[in-house]
C-alpha positions in Angstrom: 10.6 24.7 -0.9 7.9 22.3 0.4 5.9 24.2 2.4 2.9 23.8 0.2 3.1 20.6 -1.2 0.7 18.9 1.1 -2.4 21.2 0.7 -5.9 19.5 0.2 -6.5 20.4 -3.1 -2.7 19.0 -3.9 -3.4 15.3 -2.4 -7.3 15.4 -4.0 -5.4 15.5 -7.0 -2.9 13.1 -6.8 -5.7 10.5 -5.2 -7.5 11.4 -8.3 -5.1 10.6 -11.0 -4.0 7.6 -8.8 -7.9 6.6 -9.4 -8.0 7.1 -13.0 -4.8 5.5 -13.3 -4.9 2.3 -11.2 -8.6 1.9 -11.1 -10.6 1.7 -7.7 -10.4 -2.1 -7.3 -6.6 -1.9 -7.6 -6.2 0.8 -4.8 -6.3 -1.0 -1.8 -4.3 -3.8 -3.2 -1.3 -1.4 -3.9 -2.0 0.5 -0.5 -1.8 -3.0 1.3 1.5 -3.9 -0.5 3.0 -0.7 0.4 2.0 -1.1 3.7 3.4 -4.7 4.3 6.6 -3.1 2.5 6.8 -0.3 5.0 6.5 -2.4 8.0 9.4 -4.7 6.9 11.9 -2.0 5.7 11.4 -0.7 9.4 11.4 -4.3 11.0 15.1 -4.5 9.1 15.6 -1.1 9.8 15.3 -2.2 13.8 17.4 -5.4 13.7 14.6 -8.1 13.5 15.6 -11.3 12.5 12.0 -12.0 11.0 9.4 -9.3 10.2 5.7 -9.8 10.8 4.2 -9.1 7.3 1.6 -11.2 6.4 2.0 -13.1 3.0 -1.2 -14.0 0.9 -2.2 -17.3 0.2 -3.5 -18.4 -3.2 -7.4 -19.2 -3.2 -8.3 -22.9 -4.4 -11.2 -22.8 -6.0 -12.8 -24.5 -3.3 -12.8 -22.2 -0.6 -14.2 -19.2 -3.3 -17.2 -21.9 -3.5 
C-alpha cells in the first residue's frame, strides 16, 4: 500500500506545495518547531523529567540594533 509513496518526484512535490503554501522564510521556522516538538514527545516518551528543547527568547529592540 506504501511502497511508493516516498519516491523523489512524490517528496519534490510535497516540498513544493509546502513552498508555495508557507512561503520560503516560514520553512525553517516550522521545520525548527517540529523538531523541538519531536525531541520532547520522545524525551516524554523515555521518562525524562525535563526535556532539552530550547525555547526562544523575544528580541528587544536593542540587541536587533
Amino acid at each position: 500500500m506504501f511502497e511508493g509513496l516516498f519516491q523523489p518526484m512524490h517528496l519534490l512535490i510535497v516540498a513544493g506545495i509546502a513552498l508555495l503554501i508557507f512561503g520560503p522564510k516560514k520553512l525553517p521556522e516550522l521545520g525548527k518547531g517540529m523538531g523541538e516538538g519531536i525531541r520532547g514527545f520522545k524525551a516524554a516518551m523515555q521518562g525524562k523529567e525535563e526535556a532539552s528543547v530550547l525555547v526562544p527568547t523575544p528580541k528587544t529592540t536593542e540587541e536587533k540594533l
